[in-house]
C-alpha positions as CSV (number, residue, x, y, z in Angstrom):
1,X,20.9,19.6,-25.2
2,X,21.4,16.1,-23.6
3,X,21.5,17.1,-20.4
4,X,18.4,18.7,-20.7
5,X,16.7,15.9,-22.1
6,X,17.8,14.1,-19.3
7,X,16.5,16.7,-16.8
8,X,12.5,16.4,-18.4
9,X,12.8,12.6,-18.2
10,X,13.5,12.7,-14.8
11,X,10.7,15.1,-14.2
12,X,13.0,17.8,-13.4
13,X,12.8,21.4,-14.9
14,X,16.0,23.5,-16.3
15,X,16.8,25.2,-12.9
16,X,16.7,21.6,-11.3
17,X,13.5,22.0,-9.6
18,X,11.0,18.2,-9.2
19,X,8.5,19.0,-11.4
20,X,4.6,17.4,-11.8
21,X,2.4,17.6,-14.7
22,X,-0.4,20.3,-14.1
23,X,0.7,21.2,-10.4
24,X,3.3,24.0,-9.7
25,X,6.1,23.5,-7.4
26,X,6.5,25.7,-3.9
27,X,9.7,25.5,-2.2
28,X,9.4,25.4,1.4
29,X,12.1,24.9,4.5
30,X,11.9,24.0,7.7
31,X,14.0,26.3,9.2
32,X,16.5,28.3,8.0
33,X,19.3,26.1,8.7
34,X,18.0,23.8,6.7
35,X,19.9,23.9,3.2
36,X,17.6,21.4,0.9
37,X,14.0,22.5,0.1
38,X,11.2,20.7,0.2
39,X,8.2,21.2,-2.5
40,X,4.8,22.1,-2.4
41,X,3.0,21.1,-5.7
42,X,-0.3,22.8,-5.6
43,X,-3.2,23.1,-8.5
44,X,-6.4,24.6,-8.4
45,X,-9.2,22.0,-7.3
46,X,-11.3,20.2,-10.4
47,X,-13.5,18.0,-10.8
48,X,-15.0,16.0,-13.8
49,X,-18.4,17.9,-15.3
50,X,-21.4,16.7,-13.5
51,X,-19.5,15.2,-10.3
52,X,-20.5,17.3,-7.3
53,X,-17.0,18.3,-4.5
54,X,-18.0,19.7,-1.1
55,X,-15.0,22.4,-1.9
56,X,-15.8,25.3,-4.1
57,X,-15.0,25.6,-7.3
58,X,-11.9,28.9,-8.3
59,X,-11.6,29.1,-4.8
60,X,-9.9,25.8,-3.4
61,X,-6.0,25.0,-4.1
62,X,-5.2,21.4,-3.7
63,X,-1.5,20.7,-2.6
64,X,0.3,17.5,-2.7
65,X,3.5,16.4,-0.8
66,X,2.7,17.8,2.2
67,X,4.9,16.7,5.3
68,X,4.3,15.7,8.6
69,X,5.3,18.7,10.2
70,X,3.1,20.9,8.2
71,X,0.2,21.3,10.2
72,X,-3.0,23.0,8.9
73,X,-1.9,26.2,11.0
74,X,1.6,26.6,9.4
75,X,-0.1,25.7,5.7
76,X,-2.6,28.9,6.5
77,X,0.4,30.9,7.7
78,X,2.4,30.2,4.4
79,X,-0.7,30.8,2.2
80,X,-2.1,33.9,3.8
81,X,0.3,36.1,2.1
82,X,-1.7,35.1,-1.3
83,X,-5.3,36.2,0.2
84,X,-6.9,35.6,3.2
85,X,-8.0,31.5,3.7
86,X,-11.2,30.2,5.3
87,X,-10.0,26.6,6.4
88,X,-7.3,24.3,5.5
89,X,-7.9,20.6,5.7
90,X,-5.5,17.5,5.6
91,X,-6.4,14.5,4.4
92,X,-4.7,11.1,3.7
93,X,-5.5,11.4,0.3
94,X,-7.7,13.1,-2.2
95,X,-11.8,12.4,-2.0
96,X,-13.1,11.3,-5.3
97,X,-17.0,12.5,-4.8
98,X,-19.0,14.2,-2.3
99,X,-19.5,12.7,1.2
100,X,-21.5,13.8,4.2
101,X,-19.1,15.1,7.0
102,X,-20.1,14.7,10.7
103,X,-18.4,18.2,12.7
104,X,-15.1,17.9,13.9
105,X,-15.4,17.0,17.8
106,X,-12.8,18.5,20.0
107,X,-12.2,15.3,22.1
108,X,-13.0,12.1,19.7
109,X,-10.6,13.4,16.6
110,X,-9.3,10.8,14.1
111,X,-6.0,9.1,14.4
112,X,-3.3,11.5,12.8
113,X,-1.8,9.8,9.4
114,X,1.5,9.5,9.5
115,X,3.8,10.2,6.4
116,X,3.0,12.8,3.9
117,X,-0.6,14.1,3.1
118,X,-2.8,16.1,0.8
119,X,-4.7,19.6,1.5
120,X,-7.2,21.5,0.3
121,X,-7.1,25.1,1.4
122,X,-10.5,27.6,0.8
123,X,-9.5,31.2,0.3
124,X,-12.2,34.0,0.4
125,X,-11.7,35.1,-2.7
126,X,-10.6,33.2,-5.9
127,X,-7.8,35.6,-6.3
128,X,-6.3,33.6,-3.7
129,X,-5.9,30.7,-5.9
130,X,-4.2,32.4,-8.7
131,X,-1.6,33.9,-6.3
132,X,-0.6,31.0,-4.7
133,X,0.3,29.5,-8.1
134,X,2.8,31.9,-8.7
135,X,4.0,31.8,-5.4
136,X,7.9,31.8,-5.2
137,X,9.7,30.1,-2.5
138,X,11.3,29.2,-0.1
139,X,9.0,29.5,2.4
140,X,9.7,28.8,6.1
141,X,7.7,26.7,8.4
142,X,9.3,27.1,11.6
143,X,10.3,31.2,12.8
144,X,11.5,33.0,15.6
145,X,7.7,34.2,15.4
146,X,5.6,31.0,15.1
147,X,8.4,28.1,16.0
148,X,6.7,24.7,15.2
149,X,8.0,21.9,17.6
150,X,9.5,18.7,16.1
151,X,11.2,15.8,17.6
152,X,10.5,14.5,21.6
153,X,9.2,18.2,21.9
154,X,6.4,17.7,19.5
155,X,5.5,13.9,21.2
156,X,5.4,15.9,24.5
157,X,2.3,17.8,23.1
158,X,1.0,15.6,21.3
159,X,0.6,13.2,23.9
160,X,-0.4,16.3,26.7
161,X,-2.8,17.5,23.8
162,X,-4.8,13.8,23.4
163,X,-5.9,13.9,26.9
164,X,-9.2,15.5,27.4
165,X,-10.5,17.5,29.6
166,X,-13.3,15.1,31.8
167,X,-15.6,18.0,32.7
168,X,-15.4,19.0,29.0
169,X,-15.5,15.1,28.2
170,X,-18.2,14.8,29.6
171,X,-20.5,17.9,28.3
172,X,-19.4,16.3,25.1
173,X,-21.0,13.1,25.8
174,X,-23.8,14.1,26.9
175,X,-24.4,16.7,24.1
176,X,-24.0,13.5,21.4
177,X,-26.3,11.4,23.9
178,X,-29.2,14.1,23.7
179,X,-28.5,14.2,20.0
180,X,-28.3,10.3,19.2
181,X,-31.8,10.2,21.2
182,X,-33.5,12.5,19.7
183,X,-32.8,10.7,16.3
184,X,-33.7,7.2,17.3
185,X,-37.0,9.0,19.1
186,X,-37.5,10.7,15.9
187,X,-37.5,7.5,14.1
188,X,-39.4,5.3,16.2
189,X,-42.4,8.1,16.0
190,X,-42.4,8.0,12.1
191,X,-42.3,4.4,12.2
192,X,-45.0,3.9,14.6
193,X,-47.3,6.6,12.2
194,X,-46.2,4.5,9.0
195,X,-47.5,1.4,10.5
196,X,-50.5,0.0,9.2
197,X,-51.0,3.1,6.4
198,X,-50.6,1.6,3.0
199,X,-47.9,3.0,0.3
200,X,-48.5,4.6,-3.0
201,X,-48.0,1.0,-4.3
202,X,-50.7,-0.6,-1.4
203,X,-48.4,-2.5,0.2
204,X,-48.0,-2.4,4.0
205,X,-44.9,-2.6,6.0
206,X,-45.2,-5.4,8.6
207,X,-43.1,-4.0,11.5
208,X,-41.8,-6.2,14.7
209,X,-43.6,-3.6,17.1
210,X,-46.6,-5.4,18.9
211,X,-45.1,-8.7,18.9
212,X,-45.0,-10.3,22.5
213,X,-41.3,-10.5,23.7
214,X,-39.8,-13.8,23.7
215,X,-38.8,-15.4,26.9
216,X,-35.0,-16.1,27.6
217,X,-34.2,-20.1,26.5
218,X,-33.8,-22.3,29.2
219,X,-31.3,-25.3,29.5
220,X,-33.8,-28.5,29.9
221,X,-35.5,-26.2,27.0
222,X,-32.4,-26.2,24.9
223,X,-31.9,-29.8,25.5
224,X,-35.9,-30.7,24.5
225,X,-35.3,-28.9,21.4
226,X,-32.0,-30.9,20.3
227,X,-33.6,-34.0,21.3
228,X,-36.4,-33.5,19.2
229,X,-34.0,-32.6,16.4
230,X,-32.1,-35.8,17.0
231,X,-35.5,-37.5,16.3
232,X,-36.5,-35.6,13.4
233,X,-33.1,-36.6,11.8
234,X,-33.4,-40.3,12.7
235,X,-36.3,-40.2,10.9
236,X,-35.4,-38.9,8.0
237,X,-32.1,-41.3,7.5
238,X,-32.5,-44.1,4.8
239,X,-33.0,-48.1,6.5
240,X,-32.6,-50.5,4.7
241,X,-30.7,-48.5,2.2
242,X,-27.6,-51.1,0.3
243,X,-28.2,-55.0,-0.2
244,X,-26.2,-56.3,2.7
245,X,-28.3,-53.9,5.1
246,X,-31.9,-55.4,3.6
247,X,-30.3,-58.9,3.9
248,X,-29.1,-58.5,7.4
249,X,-32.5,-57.1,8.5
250,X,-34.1,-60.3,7.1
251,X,-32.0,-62.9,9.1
252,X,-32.0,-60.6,12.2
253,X,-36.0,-60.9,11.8
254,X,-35.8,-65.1,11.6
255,X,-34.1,-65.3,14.5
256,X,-36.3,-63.5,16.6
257,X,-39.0,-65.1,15.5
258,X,-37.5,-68.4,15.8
259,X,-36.9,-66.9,19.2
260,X,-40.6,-66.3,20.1
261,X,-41.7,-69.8,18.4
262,X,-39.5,-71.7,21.0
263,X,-40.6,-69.3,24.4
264,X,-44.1,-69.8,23.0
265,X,-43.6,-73.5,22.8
266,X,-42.1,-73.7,26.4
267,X,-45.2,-71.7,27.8
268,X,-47.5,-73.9,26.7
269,X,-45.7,-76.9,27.8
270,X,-45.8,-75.3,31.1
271,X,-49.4,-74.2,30.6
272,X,-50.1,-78.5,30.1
273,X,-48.3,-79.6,33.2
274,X,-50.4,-77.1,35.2
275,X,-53.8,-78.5,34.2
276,X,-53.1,-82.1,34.8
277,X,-55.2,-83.3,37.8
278,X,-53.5,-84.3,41.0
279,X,-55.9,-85.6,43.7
280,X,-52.9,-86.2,46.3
């Protein structure tokens, strides 16, 4: 009785199996020389009333604890004996609403994540579902039939399988170039109709279209316009601003025009000495 207390705190079942609340556990193996199992634990996919999924509902099993060497192929293999699947997807971790999906590309796909994943398989028929939670193990990943390649073998591919084609590069491209353009000319036609026509509100949407462009900024044009900033902050700083400053000004005043008074008073003793007469 102890030990089986023990066994449901650790989250493990009577026959010593890892359990999870609300998932149930698949064994799976490599290969079969691999002794130790590995395990699955799969649910059916729910989501909270009134949040929308972009997999249906009774007919999409999520599965945790999925390794690294469990590709989507090998996950369809396993699950196929439950009911025929539609797609399997792995995803770093479970998505919590709705989201818009741009098509898989054949050439620009995502970084793989490394470490273990999550999954979301679509069978045909909700029977599929149901099946797979009573599924017994262990499955095997890798057969005589469909080996799956692990170790340098499976960086040999991996690296052969990121280089693209160029020819097939290249139709890509050029099929998402025709497609981005035909948005943006999309766009710049509805704009150019919206401009000017008031909304149901009456207010109109001032656009930049129309607007002369602006010439590239020179150097001595740069250099005008920080020299008249430099002005227009000179202007603006505070003279005369403590006691010592106001002071200072004062006696720097008197002394210039003490300055003045004796210049002017040497002019016009040099003004007198020119107008005296001198016959010889």
């Amino acid at each position: 009785m102890v030990a089986r207390r023990r066994k449901r705190a650790a989250g493990e079942s009577d026959s010593g199996v890892p359990t999870l609340p609300g998932y149930s556990a698949i064994p799976i193996k490599f290969s079969e020389k691999q002794q130790s199992s590995h395990y699955l634990y799969v649910r059916e996919h729910k989501v909270r009333e009134g949040t929308k999924s972009s997999w249906p509902q009774k007919r999409t099993l999520f599965v945790l604890n999925v390794p690294p060497y469990c590709t989507e192929e090998c996950l369809s293999r396993l699950l196929s004996p439950c009911g025929p699947v539609q797609s399997v997807e792995l995803q770093e971790k479970p998505e919590l609403a709705e989201s818009p999906k741009e098509p898989p590309s054949k050439f620009f796909h995502p970084k793989p994540v490394p470490g273990f994943q999550v999954a979301y398989v679509l069978f045909r028929k909700p029977g599929g579902v149901s099946a797979a939670l009573a599924l017994k193990g262990p499955l095997l990943v890798s057969t005589e039939s469909h080996p799956v390649r692990s170790g340098v073998l499976k960086w040999i591919r991996d690296y052969t399988d990121s280089v693209p084609d160029p020819e097939a590069l290249r139709v890509e491209v050029d099929a998402f170039m025709e497609t981005y353009d035909r948005k943006i000319a999309e766009e710049e036609a509805k704009a150019k109709e919206e401009e000017g026509v008031p909304d149901e509100e009456g207010w109109v949407k001032v656009t930049r279209r129309g607007r002369r462009p602006v010439l590239p900024r020179t150097e001595a044009a740069s250099l005008r316009v920080l020299e008249r900033e430099r002005r227009k902050r000179a202007r603006k700083e505070l003279l005369n601003f403590y006691a010592w400053q106001h002071r200072e000004t004062k006696m720097e005043h008197i002394a210039q025009l003490r300055k003045k008074f004796e210049e002017d008073k040497q002019r016009i003793e040099l003004m007198r000495a020119q107008r005296k007469f001198r016959p010889y």
